[in-house]
Steps between C-alpha positions, in 0.01 A plus 500: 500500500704809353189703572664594890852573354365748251222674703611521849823697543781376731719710668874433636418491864236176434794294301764633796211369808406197303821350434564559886180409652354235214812352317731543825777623297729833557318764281647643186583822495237680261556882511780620224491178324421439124141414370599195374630405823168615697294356249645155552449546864172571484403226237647246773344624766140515322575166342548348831207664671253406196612135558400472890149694432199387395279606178230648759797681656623636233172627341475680871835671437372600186136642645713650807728730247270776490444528860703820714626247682477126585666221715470169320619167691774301353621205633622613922532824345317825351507678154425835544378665186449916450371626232519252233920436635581170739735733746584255754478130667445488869538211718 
């Protein structure tokens, strides 16, 4: 489902958190890097989310993108979305 990586927009501080909190890995360092190399980041990180979600889940993501803001559950964790942009993952 390319539909989330095209319409919801995700920033550097989401990858950073996720790999921390989700993937347990040190965080890449996003600011003053190359697209290419933020771009790849990001594709990993949604790649690995869409593949522990659910269809319903991620049609809820999708609804929830318009909303000011929202706190979606993932996994032991939270997506929080603003806006239309996933900004963080809390624990």
């Amino acid at each position: 489902m390319n539909t989330i990586k095209e319409e919801i927009k995700i920033t550097s501080h989401f990858v950073e958190r996720y790999y921390e909190r989700v993937l347990g890995k040190t965080p890449p360092k996003m600011n003053k890097r190359k697209a290419g190399f933020k771009m790849k980041k990001i594709n990993k990180v949604v790649d690995d989310m869409l593949s522990k979600i659910s269809d319903r889940d991620k049609t809820n993501l999708l609804f929830m993108k318009n909303c000011k803001y929202a706190k979606l559950p993932f996994q032991n964790n939270h997506i929080v979305m603003r806006s239309g942009s996933m900004i963080t993952i809390l624990n």
